[in-house]
C-alpha positions as CSV (number, residue, x, y, z in Angstrom):
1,X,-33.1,-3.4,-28.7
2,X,-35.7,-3.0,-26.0
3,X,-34.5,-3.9,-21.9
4,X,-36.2,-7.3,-21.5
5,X,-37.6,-5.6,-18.3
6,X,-38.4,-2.0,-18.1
7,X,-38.2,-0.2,-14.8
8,X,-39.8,3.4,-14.0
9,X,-39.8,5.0,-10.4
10,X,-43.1,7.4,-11.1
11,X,-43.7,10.5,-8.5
12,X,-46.1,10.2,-6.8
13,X,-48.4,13.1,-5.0
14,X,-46.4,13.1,-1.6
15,X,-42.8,13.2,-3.0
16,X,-42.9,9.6,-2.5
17,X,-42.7,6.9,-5.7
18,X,-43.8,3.9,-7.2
19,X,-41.6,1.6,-8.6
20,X,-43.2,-0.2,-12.2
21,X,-41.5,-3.3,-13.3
22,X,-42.6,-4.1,-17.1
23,X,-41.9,-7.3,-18.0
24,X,-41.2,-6.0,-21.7
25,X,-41.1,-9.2,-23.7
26,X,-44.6,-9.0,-26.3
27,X,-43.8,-11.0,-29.2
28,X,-43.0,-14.3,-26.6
29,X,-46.2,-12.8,-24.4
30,X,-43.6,-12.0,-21.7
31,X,-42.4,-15.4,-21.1
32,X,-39.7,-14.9,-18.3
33,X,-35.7,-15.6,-19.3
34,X,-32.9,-15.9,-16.9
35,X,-32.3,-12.4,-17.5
36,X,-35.4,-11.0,-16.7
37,X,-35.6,-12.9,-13.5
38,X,-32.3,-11.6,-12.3
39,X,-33.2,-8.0,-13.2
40,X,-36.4,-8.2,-11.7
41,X,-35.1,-9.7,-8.6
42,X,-32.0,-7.0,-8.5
43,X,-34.9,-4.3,-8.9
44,X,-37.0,-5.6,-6.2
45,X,-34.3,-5.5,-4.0
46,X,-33.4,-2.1,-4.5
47,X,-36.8,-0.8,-4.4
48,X,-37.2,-2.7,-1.3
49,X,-34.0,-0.9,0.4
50,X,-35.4,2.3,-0.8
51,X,-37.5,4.7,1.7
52,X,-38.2,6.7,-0.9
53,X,-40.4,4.0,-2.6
54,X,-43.5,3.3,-1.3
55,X,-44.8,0.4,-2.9
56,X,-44.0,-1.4,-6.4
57,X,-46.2,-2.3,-9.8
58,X,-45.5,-5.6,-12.0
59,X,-47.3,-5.9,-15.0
60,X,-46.5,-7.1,-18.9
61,X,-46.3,-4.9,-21.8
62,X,-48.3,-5.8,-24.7
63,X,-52.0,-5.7,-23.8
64,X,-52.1,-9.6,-24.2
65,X,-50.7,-11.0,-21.4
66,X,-49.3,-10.9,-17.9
67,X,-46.5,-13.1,-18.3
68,X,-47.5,-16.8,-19.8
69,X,-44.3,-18.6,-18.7
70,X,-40.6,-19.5,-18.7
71,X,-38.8,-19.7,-21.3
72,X,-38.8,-22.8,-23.1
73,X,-36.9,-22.3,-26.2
74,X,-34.0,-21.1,-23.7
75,X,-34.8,-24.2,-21.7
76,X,-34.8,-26.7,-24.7
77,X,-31.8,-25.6,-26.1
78,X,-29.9,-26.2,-22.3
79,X,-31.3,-29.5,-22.6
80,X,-30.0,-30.2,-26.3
81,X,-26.3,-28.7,-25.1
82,X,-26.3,-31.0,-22.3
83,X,-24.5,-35.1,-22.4
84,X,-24.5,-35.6,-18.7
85,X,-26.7,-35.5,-15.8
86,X,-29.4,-33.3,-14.1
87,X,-26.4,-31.4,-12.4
88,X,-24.8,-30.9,-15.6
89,X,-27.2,-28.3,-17.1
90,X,-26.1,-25.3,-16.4
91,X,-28.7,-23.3,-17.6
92,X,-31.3,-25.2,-15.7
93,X,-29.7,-24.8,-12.6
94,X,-29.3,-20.9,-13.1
95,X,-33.0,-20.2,-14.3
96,X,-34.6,-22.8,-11.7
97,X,-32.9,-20.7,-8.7
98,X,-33.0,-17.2,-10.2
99,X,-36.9,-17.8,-10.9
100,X,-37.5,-19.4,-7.5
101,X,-35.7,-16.6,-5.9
102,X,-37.5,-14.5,-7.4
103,X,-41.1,-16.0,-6.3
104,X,-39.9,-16.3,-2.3
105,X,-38.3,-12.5,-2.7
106,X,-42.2,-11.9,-4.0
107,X,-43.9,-13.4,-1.5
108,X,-42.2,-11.9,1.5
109,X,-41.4,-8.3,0.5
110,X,-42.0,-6.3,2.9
111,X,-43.3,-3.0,1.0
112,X,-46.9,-3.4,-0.9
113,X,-46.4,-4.8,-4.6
114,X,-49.5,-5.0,-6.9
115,X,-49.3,-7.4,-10.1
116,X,-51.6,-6.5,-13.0
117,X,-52.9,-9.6,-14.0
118,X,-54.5,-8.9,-17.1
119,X,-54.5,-11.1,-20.3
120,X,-52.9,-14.6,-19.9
121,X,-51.3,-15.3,-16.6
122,X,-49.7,-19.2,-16.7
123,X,-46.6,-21.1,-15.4
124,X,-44.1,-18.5,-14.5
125,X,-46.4,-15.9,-14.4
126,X,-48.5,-17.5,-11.6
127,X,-45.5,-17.6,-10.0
128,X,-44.7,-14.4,-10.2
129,X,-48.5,-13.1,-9.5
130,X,-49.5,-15.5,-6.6
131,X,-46.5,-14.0,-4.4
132,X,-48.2,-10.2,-4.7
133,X,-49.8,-8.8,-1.9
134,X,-52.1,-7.1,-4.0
135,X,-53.2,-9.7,-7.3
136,X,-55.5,-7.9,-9.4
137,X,-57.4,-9.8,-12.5
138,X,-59.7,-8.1,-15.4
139,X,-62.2,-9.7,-17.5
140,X,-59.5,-10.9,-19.9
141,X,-57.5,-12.8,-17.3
142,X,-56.9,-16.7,-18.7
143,X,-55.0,-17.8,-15.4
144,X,-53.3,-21.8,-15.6
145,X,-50.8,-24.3,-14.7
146,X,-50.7,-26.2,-18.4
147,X,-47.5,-28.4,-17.3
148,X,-48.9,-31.3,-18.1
149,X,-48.9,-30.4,-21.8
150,X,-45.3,-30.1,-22.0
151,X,-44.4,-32.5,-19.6
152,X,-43.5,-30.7,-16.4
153,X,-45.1,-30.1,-13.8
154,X,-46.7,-26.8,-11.8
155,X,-43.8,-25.6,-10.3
156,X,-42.5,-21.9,-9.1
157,X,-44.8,-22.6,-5.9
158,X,-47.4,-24.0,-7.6
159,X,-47.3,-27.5,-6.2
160,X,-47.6,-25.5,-2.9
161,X,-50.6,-22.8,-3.8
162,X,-52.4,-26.0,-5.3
163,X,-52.2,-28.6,-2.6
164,X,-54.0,-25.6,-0.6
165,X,-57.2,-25.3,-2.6
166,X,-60.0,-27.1,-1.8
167,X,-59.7,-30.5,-2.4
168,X,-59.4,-31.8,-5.9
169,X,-59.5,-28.6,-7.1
170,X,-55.7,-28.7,-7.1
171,X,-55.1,-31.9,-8.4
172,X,-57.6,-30.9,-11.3
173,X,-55.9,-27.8,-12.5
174,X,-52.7,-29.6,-12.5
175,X,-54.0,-32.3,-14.5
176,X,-56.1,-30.3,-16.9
177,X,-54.4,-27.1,-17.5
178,X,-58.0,-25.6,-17.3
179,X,-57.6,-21.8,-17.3
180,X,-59.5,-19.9,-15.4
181,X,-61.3,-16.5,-15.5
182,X,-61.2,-13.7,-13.0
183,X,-64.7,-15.3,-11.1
184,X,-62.7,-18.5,-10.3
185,X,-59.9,-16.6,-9.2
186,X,-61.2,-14.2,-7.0
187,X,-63.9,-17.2,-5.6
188,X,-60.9,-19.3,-5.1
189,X,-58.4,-16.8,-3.6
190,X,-56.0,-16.7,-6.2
191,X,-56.8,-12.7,-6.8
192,X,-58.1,-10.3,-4.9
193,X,-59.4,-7.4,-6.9
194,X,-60.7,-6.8,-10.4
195,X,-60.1,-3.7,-12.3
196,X,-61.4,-3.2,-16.1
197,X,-58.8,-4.0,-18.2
198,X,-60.1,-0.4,-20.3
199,X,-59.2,1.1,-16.7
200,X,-56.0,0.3,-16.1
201,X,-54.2,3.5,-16.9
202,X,-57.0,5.7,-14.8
203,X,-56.1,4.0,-11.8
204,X,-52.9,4.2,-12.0
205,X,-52.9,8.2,-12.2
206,X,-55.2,7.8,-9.0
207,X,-53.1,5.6,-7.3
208,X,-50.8,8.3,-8.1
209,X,-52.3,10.7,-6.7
210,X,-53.0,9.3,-3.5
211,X,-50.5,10.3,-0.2
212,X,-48.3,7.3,0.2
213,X,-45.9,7.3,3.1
214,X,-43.0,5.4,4.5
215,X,-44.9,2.8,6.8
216,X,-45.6,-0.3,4.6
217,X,-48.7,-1.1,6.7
218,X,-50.5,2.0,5.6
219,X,-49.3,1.6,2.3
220,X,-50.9,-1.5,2.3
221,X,-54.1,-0.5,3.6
222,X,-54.3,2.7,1.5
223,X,-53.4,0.4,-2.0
224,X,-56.2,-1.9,-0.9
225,X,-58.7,0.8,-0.3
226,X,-58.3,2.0,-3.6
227,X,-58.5,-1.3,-5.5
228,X,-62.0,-1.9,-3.2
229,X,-63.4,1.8,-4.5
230,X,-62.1,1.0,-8.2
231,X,-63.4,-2.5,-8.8
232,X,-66.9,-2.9,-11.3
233,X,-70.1,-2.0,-9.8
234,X,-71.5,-5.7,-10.4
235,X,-69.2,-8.5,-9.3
236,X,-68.2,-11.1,-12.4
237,X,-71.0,-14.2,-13.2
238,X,-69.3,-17.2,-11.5
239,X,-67.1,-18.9,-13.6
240,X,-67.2,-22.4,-15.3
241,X,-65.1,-23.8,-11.9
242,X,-67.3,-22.4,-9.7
243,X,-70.2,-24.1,-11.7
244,X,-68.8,-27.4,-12.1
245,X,-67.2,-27.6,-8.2
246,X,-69.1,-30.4,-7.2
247,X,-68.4,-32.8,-9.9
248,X,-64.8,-31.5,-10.0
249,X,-64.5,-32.6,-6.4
250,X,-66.2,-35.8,-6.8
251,X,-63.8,-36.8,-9.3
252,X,-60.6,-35.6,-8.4
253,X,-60.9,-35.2,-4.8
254,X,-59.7,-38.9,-4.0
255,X,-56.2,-41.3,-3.2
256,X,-56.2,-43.5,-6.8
257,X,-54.9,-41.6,-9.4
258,X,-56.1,-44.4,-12.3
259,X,-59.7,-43.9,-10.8
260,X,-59.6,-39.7,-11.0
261,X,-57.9,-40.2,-14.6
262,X,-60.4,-42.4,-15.5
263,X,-63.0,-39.7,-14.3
264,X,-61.6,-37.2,-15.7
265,X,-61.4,-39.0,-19.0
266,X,-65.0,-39.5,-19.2
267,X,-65.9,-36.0,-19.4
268,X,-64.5,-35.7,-23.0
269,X,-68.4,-37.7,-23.6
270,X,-70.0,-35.1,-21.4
271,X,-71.9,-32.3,-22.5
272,X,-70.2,-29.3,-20.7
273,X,-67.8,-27.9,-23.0
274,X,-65.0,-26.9,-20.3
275,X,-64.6,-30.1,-19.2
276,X,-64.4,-31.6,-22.0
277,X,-61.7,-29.3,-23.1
278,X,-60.1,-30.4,-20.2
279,X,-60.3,-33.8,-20.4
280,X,-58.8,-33.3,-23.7
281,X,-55.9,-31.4,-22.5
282,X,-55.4,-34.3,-19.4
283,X,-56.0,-37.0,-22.1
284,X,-53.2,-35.6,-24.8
285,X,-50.9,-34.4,-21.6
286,X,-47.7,-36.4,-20.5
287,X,-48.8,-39.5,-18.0
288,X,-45.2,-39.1,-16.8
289,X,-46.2,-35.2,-15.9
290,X,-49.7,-36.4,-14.0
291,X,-48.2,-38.7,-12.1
292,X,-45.4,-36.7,-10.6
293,X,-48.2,-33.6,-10.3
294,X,-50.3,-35.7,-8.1
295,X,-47.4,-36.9,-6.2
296,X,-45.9,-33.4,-5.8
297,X,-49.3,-32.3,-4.3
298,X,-49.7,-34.6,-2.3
299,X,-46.0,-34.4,-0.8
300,X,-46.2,-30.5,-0.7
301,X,-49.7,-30.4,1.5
302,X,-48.0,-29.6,4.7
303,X,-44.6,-27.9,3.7
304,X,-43.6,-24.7,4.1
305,X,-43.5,-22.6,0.3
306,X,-39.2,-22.5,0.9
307,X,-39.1,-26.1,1.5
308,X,-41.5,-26.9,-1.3
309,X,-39.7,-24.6,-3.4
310,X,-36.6,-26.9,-2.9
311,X,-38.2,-29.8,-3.8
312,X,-39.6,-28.4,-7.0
313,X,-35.8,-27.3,-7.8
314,X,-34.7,-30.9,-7.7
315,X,-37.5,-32.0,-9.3
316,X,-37.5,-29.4,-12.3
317,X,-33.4,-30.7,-12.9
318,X,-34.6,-34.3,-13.2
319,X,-37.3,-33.1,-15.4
320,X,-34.9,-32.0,-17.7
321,X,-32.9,-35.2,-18.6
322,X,-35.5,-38.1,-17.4
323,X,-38.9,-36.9,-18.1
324,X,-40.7,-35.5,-21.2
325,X,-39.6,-31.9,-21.1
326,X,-37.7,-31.9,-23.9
327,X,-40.0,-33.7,-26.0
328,X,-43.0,-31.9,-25.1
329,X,-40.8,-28.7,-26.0
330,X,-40.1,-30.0,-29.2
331,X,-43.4,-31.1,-30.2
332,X,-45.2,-27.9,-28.9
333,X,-43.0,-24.9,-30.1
334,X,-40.0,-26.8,-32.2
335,X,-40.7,-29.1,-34.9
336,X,-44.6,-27.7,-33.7
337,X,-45.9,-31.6,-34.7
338,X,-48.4,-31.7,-31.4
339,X,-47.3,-35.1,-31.4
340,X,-45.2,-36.2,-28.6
341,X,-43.8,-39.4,-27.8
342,X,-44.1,-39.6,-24.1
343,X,-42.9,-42.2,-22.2
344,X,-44.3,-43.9,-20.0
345,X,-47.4,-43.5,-22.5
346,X,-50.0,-44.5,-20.4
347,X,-50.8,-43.6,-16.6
348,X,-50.8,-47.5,-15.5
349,X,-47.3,-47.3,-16.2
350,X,-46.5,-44.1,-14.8
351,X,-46.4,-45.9,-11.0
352,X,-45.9,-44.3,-7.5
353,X,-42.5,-46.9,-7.8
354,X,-41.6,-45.0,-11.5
355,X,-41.6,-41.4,-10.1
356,X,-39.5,-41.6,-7.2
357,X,-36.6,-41.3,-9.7
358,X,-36.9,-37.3,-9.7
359,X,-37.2,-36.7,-6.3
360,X,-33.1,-37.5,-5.6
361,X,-30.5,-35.1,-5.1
362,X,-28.1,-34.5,-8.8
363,X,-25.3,-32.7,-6.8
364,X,-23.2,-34.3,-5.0
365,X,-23.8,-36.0,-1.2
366,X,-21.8,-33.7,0.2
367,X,-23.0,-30.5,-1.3
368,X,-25.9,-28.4,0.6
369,X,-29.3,-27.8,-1.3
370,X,-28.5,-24.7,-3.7
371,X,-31.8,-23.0,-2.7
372,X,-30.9,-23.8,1.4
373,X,-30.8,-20.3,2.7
374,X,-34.5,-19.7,1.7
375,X,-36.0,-19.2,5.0
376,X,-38.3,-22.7,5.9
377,X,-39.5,-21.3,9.4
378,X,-43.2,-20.5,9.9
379,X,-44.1,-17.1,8.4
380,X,-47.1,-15.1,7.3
381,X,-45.7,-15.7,3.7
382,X,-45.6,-20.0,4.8
């Protein structure tokens, strides 16, 4: 059987090498497992350490996507095992702070590390990706946060890389699960680069070939130099976000959450077909999942990524035993019904009063916050 994560150290021109991390999970389009989220983070550390490592590659193995999430069958099954509280699944609580681990290690390593976002990058893999110094997308990038259709919530970061987007652009890809393409990713800063997904392989043996050294801030410039002279001579045709900004704004960019459902409800009558597609996703999503997205957002605007990071942890443990995880799981990918029972059922009763519930401690009073030695001062990562 196949590592679920492959790891090469390739020589490079100088003597120096580049660390690839493959994330080497096809048939499940990499979806990330405890496993692979402790390896990954072990490697990273390591590679970090290392002087003879000059800067590190993620990408997914497969040709179809990036990484498309966690988990869930692991996750449902934790949930099935478990006959007490939020604190009581163990699995939960090692895959929630392996995977946010992970994501902070991401965001502040110190050496250059490029994700290949190419294919579908959603949940876990935005984690992952969003962290990189260096995020690189191709034409067949399908980037989203589609929580809402199995009653979670965008989490590994994501309540904090949403709630900085321009407003109601955030709320709106948490409520939708609209993907995106590479044009409203690089127009909205969630990628830097593009690269051909047909070209992939011929940059790597330049980036190869290019003299890396030990100072990370060279490394950095030099990677980024090379993704500018690689990228396709005419920049991508803006993407259905970009087109449909204003509207998107008007709608979600507001303080009632009944009155931007009800506007994004309406466009399932409209004549653009992206949003009515996601209008159909919001409509068909958990009301228990928008509600708790919105709030997260709004709560997550001025935190620093550790401390939001924390209060996604607690949140993520409720999920699991007092929202509609484990029904959305079941209808999605178990008895594969697409017809979940979710409760509340309608947004009216999924109140600001109703969603406080996940946002309490499950370990006991005396017990610090399990994720407490992330860093929460100021940083260029925060």
């Amino acid at each position: 059987m196949s590592p679920p994560v492959l790891f090469e150290e390739a020589q490079a021109a100088n003597g120096l090498k580049v660390g690839i991390a493959t994330l080497n999970q096809p048939s499940t389009l990499n979806g990330l497992s405890l496993e692979m989220c402790d390896l990954l983070g072990a490697r990273l550390h390591e590679w970090e350490k290392d002087d003879g490592i000059a800067l590190v590659i993620i990408q997914g193995a497969g040709g179809k996507a990036f990484c498309a999430g966690g988990d869930l069958h692991a996750m449902y099954r934790g949930m099935q095992e478990n006959t007490g509280g939020a604190w009581d699944n163990g699995y939960a609580r090692a895959f929630f702070d392996s995977e946010y681990r992970l994501d902070y290690q991401i965001h502040r390593y110190a050496k250059p590390i490029l994700c290949w976002g190419s294919g579908i990058v959603m949940g876990g893999g935005v984690g992952l990706f969003m962290g990189a110094s260096h995020r690189v997308v191709s034409e067949t990038t399908r980037y989203a946060m589609p929580e809402i259709s199995i009653g979670l919530f965008p989490d590994v970061g994501g309540t904090w890389m949403l709630s900085r987007l321009p407003g109601g652009v955030g709320v709106f890809m948490a409520l939708t699960g609209a993907q995106l393409g590479a044009a409203d990713c690089l127009s909205l800063g969630l990628a830097d680069y593009m690269l051909a997904s047909d070209g992939w392989d011929a940059f790597l043996q330049r980036l190869l070939a290019q003299p890396w050294s030990a100072a990370a801030q060279g490394n950095h410039e030099l990677l980024r130099s090379l993704l500018l002279a690689s990228q396709p001579a005419a920049a991508p045709a803006p993407g259905p976000l970009q087109a449909n900004l204003a509207e998107i704004r008007r709608v979600c960019d507001g303080f009632d959450l009944a009155a931007i459902g009800a506007g994004i409800a309406a466009w399932a009558d409209g004549p653009d077909p992206w949003l009515k597609r996601a209008a159909g996703t919001f409509l068909a999503g958990s009301p228990g999942s928008a509600r708790l997205s919105y709030t997260l957002l709004r709560r997550a605007r001025l935190k620093s990524l550790a401390d939001a990071l924390r209060e996604e942890y607690i949140v993520s443990l409720q999920c699991g035993v007092q929202g509609d995880l484990q029904e959305g799981i079941r209808a999605l990918l178990i008895d594969k019904d697409k017809q979940p029972a979710w409760n509340p059922s309608t947004l009216e009763q999924a109140t600001e009063a109703w969603v406080r519930r996940f946002f309490e401690p499950p370990w006991p009073a005396s017990m610090a916050h399990p994720l407490s030695d992330l860093e929460a001062g100021a940083s260029s990562a925060d």
